[in-house]
C-alpha positions as CSV (number, residue, x, y, z in Angstrom):
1,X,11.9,25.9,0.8
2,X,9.6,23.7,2.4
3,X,6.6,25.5,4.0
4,X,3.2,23.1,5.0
5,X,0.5,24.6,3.1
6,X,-1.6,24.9,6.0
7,X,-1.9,26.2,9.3
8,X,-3.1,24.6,12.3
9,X,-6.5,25.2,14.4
10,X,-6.7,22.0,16.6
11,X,-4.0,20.0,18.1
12,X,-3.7,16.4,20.2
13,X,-1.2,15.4,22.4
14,X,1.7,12.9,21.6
15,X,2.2,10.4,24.3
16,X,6.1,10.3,24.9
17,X,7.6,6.8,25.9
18,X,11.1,5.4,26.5
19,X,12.6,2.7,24.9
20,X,12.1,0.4,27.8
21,X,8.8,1.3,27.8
22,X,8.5,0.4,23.9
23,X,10.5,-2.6,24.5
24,X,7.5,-3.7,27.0
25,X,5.1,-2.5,24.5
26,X,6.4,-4.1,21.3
27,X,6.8,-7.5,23.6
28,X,3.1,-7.8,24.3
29,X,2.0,-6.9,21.0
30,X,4.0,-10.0,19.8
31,X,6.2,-8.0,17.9
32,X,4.1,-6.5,14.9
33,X,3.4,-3.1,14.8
34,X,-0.3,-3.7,13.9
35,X,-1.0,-5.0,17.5
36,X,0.1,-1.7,19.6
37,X,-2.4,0.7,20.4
38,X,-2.0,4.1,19.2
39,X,-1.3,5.7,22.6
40,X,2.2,3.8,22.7
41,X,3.1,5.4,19.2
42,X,4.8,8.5,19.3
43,X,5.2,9.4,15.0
44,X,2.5,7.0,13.2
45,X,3.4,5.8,9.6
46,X,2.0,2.5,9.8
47,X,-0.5,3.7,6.8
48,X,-1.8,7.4,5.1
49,X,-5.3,5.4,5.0
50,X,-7.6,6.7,6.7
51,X,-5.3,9.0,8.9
52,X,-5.5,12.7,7.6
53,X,-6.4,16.0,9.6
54,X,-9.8,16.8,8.3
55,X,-10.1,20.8,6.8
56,X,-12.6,22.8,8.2
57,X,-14.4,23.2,5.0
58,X,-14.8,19.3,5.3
59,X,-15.9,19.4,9.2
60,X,-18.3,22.1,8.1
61,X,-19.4,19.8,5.2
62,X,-20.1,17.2,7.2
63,X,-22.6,19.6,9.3
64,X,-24.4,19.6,6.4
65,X,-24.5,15.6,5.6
66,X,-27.9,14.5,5.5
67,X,-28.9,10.8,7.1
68,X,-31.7,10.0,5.0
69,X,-31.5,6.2,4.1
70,X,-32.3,6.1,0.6
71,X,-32.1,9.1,-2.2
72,X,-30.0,11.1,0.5
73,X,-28.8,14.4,-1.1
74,X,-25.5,13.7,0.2
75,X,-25.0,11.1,-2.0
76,X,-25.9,13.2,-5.2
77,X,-23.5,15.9,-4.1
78,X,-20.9,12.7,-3.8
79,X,-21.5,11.2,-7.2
80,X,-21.4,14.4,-8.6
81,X,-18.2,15.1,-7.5
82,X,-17.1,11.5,-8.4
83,X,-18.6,11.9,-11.6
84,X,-16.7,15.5,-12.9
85,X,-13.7,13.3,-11.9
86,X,-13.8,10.1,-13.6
87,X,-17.1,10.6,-16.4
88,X,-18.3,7.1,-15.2
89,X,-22.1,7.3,-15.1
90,X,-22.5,4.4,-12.4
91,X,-21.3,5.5,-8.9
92,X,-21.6,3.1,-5.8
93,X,-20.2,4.9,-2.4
94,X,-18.8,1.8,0.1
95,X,-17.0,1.9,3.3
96,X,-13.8,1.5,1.7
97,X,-11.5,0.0,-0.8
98,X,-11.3,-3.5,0.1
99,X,-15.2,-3.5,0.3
100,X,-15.1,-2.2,-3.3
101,X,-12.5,-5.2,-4.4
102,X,-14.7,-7.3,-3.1
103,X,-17.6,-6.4,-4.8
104,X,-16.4,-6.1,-8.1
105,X,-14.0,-8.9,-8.2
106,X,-16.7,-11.4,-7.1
107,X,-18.9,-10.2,-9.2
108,X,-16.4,-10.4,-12.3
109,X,-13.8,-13.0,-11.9
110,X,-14.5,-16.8,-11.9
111,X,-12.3,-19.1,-10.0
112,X,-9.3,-20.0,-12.2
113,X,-8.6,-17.1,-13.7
114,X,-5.9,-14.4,-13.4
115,X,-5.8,-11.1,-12.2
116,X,-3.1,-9.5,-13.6
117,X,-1.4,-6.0,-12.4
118,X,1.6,-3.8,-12.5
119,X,1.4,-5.1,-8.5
120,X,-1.8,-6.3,-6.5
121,X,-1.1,-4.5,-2.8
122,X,-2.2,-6.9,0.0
123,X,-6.0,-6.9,0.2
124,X,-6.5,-6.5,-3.7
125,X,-4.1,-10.0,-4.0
126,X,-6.5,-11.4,-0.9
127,X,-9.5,-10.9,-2.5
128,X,-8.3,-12.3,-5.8
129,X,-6.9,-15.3,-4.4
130,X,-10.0,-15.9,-1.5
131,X,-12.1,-16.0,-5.0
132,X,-9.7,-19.1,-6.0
133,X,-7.9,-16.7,-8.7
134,X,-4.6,-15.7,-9.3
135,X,-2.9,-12.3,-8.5
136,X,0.0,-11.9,-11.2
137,X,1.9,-8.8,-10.9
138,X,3.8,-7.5,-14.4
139,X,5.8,-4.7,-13.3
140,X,7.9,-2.8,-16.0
141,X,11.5,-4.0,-16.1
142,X,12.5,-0.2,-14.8
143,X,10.7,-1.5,-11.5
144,X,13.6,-3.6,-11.0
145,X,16.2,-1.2,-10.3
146,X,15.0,0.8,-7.1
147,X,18.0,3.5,-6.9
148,X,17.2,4.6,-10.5
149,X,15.3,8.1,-10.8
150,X,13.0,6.5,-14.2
151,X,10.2,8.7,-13.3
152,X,7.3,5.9,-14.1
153,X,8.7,2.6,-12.6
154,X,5.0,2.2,-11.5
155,X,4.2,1.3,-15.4
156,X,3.2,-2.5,-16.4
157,X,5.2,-5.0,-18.6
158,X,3.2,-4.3,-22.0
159,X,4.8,-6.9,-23.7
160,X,3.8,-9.5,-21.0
161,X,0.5,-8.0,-20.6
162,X,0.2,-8.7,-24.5
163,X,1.4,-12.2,-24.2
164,X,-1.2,-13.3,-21.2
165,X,-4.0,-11.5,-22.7
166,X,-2.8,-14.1,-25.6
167,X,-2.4,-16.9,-23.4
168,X,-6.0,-16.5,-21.9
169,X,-8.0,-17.3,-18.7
170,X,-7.3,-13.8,-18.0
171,X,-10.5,-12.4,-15.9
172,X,-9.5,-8.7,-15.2
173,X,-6.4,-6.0,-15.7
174,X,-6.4,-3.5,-13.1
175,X,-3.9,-0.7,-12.8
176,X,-2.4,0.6,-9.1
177,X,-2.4,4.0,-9.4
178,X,0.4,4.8,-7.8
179,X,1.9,1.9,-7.8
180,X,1.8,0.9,-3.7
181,X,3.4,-2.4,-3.5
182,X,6.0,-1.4,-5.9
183,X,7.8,1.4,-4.1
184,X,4.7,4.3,-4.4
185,X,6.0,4.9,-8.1
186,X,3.5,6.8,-10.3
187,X,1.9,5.3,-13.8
188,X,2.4,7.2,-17.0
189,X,-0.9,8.0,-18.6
190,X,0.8,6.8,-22.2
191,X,1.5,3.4,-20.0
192,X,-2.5,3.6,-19.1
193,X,-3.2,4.7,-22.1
194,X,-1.7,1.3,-23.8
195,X,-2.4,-1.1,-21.8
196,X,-6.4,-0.1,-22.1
197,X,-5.5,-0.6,-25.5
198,X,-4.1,-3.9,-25.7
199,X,-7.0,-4.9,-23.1
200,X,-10.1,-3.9,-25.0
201,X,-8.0,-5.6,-28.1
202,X,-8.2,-9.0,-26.2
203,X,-11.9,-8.0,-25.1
204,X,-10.5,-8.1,-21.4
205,X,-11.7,-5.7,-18.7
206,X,-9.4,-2.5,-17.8
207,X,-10.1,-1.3,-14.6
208,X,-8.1,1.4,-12.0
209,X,-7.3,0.9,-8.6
210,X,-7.4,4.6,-7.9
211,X,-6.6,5.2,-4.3
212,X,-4.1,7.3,-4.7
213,X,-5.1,8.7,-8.0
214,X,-4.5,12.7,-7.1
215,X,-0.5,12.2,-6.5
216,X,-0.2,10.1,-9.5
217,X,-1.6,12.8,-11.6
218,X,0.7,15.3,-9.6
219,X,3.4,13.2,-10.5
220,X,2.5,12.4,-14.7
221,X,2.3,16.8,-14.8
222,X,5.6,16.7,-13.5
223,X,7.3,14.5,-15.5
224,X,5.4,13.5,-18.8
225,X,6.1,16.0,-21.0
226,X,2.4,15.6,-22.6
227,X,0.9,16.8,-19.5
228,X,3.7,19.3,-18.2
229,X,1.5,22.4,-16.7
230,X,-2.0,21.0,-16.6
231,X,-3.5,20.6,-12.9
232,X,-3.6,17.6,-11.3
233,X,-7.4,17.2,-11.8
234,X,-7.4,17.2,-15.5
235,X,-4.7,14.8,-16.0
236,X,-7.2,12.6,-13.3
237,X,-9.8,13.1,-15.6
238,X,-7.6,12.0,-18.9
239,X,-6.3,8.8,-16.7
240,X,-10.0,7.6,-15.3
241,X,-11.0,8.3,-19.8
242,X,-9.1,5.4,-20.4
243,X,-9.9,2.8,-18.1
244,X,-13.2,0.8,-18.2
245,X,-14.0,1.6,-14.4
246,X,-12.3,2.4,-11.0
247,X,-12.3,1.1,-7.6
248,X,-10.8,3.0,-4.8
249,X,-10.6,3.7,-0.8
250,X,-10.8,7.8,-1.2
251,X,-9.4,7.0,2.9
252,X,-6.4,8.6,0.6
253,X,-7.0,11.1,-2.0
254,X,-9.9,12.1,-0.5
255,X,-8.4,13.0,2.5
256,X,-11.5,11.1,5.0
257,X,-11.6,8.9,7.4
258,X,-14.0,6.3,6.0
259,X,-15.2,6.2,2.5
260,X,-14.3,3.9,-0.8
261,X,-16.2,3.8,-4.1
262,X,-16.8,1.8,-7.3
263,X,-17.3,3.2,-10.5
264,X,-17.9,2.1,-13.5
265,X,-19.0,2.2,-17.5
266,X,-20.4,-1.0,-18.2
267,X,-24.7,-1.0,-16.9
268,X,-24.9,-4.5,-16.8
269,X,-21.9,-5.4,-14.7
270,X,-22.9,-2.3,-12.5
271,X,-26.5,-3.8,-12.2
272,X,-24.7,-6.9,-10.4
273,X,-22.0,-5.1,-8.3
274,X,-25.5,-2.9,-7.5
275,X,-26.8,-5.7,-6.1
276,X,-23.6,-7.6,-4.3
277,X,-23.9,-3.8,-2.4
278,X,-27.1,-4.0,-1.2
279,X,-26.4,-7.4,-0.2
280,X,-23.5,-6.3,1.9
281,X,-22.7,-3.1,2.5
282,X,-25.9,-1.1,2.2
283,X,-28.2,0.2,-0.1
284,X,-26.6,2.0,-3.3
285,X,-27.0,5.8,-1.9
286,X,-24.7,5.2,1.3
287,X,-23.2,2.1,1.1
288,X,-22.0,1.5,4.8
289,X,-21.5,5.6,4.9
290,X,-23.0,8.2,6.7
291,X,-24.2,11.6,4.5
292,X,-21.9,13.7,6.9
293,X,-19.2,11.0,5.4
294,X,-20.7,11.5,1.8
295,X,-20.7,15.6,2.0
296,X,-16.4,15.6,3.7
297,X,-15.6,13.1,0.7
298,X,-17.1,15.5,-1.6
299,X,-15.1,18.3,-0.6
300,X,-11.9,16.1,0.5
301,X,-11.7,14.9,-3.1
302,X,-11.5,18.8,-4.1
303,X,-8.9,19.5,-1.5
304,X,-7.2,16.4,-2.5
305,X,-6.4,17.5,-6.1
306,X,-5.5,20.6,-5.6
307,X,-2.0,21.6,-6.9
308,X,-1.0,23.2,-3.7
309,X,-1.8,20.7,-1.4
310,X,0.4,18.2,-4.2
311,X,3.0,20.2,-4.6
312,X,3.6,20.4,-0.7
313,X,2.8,17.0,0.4
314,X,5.6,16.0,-2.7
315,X,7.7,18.4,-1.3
316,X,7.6,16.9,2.7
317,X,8.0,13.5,1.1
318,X,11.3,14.5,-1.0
319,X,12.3,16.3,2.2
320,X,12.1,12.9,4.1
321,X,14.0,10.7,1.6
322,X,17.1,13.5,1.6
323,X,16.8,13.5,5.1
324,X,17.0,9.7,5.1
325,X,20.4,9.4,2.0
326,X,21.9,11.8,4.2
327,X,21.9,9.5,6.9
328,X,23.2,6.7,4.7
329,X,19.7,5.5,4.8
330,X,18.9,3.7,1.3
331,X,15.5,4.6,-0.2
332,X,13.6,4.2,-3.5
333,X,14.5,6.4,-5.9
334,X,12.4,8.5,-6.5
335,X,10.7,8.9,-3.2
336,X,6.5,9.2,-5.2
337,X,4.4,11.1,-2.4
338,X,2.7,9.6,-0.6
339,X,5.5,7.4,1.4
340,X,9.3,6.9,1.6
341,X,10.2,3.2,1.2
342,X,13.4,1.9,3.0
343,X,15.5,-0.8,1.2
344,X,16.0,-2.9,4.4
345,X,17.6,-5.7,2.4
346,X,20.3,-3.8,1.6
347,X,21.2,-2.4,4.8
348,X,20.4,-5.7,6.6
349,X,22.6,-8.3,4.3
350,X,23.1,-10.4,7.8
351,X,19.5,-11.3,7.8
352,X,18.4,-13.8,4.9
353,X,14.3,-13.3,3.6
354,X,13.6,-16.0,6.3
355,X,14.1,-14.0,9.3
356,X,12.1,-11.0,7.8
357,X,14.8,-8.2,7.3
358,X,12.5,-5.3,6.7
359,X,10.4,-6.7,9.7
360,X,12.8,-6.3,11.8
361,X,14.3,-2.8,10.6
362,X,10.8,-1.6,11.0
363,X,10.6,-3.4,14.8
364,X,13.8,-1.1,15.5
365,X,12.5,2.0,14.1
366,X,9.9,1.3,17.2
367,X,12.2,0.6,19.6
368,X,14.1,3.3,19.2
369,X,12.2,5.9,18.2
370,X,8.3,5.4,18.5
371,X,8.3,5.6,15.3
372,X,5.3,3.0,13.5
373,X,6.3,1.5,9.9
374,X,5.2,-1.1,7.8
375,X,6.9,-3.9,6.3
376,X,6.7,-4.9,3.2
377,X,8.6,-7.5,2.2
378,X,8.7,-11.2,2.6
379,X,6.1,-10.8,5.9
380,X,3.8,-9.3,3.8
381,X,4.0,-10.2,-0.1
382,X,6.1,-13.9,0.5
383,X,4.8,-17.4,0.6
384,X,5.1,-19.5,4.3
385,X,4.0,-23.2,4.9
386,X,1.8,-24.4,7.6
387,X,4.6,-24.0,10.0
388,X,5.5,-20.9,9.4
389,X,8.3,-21.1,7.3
390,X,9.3,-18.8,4.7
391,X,9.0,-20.8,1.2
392,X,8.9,-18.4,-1.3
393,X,10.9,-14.7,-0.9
394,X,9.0,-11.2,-1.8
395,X,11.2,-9.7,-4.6
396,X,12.8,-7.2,-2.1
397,X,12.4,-6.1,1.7
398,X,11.0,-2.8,1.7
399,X,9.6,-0.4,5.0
400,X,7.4,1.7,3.9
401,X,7.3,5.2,5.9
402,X,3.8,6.4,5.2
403,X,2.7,10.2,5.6
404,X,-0.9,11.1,6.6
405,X,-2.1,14.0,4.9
406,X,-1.7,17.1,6.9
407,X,-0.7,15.7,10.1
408,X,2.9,15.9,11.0
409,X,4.9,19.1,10.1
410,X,8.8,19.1,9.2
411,X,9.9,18.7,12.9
412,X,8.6,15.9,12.9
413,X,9.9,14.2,9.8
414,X,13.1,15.2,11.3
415,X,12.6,13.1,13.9
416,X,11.9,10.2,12.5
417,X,14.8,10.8,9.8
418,X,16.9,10.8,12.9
419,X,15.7,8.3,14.4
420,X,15.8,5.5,11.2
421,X,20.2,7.3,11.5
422,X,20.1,6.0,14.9
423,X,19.1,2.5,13.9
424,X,21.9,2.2,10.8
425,X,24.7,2.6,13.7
426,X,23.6,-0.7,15.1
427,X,22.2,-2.9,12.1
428,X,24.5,-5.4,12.6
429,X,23.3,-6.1,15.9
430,X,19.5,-6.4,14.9
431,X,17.7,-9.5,15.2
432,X,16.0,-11.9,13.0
433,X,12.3,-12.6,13.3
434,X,10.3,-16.1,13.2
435,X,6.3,-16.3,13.1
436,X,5.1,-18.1,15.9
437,X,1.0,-17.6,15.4
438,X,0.3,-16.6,11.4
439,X,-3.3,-16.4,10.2
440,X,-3.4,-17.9,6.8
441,X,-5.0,-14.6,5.0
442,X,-3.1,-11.1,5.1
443,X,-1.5,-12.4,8.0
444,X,1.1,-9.6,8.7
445,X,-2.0,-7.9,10.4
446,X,-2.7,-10.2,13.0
447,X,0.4,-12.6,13.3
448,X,2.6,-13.0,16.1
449,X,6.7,-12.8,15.9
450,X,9.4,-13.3,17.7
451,X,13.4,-12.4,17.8
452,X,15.2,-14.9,16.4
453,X,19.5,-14.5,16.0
454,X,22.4,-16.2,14.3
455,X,24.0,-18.6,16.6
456,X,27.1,-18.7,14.8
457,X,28.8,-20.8,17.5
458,X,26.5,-23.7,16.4
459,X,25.5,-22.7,13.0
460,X,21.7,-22.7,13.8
461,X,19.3,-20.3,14.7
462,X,17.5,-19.8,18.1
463,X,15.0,-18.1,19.4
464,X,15.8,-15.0,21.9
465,X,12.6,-16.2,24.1
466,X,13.5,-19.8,24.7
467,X,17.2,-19.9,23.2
468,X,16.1,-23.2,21.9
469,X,17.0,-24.5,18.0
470,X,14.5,-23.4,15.5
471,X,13.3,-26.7,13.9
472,X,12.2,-26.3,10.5
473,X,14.0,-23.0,9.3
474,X,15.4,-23.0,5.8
475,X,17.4,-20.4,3.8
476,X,15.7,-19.6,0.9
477,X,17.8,-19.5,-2.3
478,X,17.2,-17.0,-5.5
479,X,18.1,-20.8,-7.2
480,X,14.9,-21.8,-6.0
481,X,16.4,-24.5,-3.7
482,X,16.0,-24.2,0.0
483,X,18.6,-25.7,2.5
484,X,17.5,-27.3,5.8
485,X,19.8,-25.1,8.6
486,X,19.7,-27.9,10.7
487,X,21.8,-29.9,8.3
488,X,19.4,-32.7,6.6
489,X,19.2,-33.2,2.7
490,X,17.7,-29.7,0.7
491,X,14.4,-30.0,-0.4
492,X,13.2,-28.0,-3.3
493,X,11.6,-25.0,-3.1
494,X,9.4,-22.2,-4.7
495,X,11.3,-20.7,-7.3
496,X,11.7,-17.4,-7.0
497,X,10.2,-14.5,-8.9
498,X,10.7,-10.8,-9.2
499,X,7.0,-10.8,-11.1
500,X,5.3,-12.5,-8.6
């Protein structure tokens, strides 16, 4: 039975639109997600970072927070708790993750050099690549195969982390914890565990990117049989053991709206992140936050591993993805915690990685339903030119239904299970997408789209706005070949890779 582990004391409205209203909406916000303002959302799963219901142990927490600018006791009552959880002894608050990859990353990798990773999410492979790096991803081979129940398809490829450590100009390992860009599949501590190995073999530094750190412990007591019955925050503390530092936005796991962290074993290379942080965030007791932040990270990152707030938040995530196969709705198997992914490729085999399948599944799931998604697939993790023009496919077209923590109750993930049944009736009817303005960084935040169908009258594409051929459109090949649509010779193209 599923049962919210929680009751609620304070309540906001939802703003309820029509689909010609949405259809207005989504128009003007160039048709990405990102662009519509939150008041023309009716269920919000864009992201789960950033977006929980505070407790009110936290709000009372906060009333407590203490603004002093340097030496604050918020921040000793932050590292403290950082500290019992991880045993690193240097501990730098920031504003959030991203801020942490920044810091640490320039202040480690050289340019040239690889980052390698079971999978770099978006602004980890950003801040790799804006340093003139590399981002390889390694998943395990079980990754591959997203309607298997393998419990730990989050792992890395050991065997080619052994043979790039070997092959050098490797600058950092860091581990996703869960595993974000690969489906929200957990990491075995043994996987963790071996990898840290092989790393400090090859004298190569191990590092976590912990953001969701809470639900993969959850998951690793659930299913590896080493750690069957232990609470989540011990197997935490056995996974952060192994690793040589972590960064993390605890806009997660620790269940606040603002708040990241850096922490690490190593004094020296702490001495120079230390001072990339006073540079640019703030100085090394707040780090861009304010105490009252400090004080509800502190007790969010309690709350957050708590085994009855896990085993319910699993629980409204399973109840989602049964929801969703019952609706013929394909999903990664199995459905993690802290999201349900959709396999829009396979429900949208009309629509080639060009036109952005899982785009365009999650544009519907707007349309029809208010409901807010994110794509990742090609938009997000493939490779465009300078015209826009899909070069190089992601290895599959994913929507990923994200859960805040604490915020919508099972009436609500009803809805949106009913909703995403709505939009399978009519997938044969949905739309392609083209980019029409695409910043050159992380552009699926920002860019602008529009509907694109199959003429198949003329064999071309063309636009829905203008009904004019789409010059320059290619279908993009596993072969690695991509053919012109408007019929001149193939060029060649990025070969594709599921690793990449």
């Amino acid at each position: 039975m599923l049962m919210e582990p929680y009751r609620i004391k304070v309540v906001e409205p939802i703003t309820l639109t029509d689909r010609p209203e949405r259809e207005k909406f989504m128009a003007a916000a160039g048709y990405n997600p990102f662009n519509l303002r939150a008041e023309q959302v009716m269920i919000d799963l864009l992201t789960d970072s950033g977006t929980g219901a505070l407790s009110a142990a936290q709000q009372a927490a906060g009333m407590g927070g203490d603004e002093t600018y340097a030496g604050s006791p918020s921040f000793y009552r932050f590292r403290a708790e950082v500290e019992d959880l991880t045993s690193y002894p240097h501990i730098f608050p920031v504003h959030q993750g991203r801020a942490a990859e920044r810091i640490l990353f320039g202040t480690l990798l050289r340019p040239g050099q690889i980052s390698l990773s079971n999978t770099h999410f978006d602004t980890t492979r950003a801040n790799v690549e804006l340093l003139g790096c590399e981002a390889r991803d390694i998943p395990c081979e079980e990754a591959g195969d997203i309607r298997s129940d393998h419990p730990f398809k989050g792992n890395i490829d050991l065997a080619q982390l052994e043979a790039f450590l070997r092959w050098g100009n490797v600058g950092q390992v860091i581990m996703t914890v869960t595993n974000n860009g690969g489906g929200g599949q957990p990491v075995s501590i043994d996987n963790i565990r071996r990898a840290g190995e092989i790393c400090r073999a090859h004298g190569i530094p191990f590092f976590l990117d912990a953001a969701r750190f809470a639900e993969n412990a959850w998951l690793v007591s659930q299913n590896e049989p080493e750690f069957a019955g232990l609470s989540p925050r011990t197997v935490a503390r056995e996974m952060f053991a192994l690793a040589d530092g972590c960064v993390a936005s605890l806009k997660k796991d620790g269940i606040v709206h603002m708040g990241g962290v850096i922490a690490l074993r190593d004094a020296g290379l702490a001495a120079r992140c230390e001072q990339a942080l006073i540079a640019g965030e703030g100085f090394s007791t707040y780090g861009g936050l304010s105490g009252r932040d400090l004080d509800m990270l502190a007790q969010g990152l309690r709350e957050g591993t708590d085994a009855a707030y896990l085993r319910g938040r699993a629980a409204a995530t399973a109840h989602l993805a049964g929801l969703l196969t019952d609706a013929g709705v394909p999903v990664v198997r199995p459905p993690g915690v802290h999201a349900v992914y959709i396999d829009a490729g396979a429900v949208l085999p009309h629509l080639p990685a060009e036109l952005f399948p899982a785009h365009s599944f999650a544009t519907e799931l707007y349309l029809e339903g208010g409901v807010r998604a994110v794509e990742i697939g090609s938009l997000m993790c493939g490779s465009v030119d300078e015209h826009g023009v899909l070069t190089k496919a992601a290895p599959r077209e994913l929507v990923r239904l994200a859960l805040p923590r604490r915020v919508y109750t099972q009436s609500h993930l009803e809805y949106v299970a009913e909703t995403a049944a709505s939009v399978m009736k009519r997938v044969d009817e949905l739309p392609g997408y083209r980019l029409v303005d695409s910043p050159k960084v992380l552009r699926h935040f920002k860019c602008r789209l529009e509907p694109v169908e199959r003429s198949f009258r003329s064999g071309g594409l063309v636009g829905q706005a203008d009904r004019e051929p789409l010059a320059g459109f290619v279908d993009v090949h596993r072969d690695g070949f991509a053919d012109a649509v408007d019929g001149s010779a193939p060029r060649e193209g990025k070969p594709y890779s599921p690793v990449s």
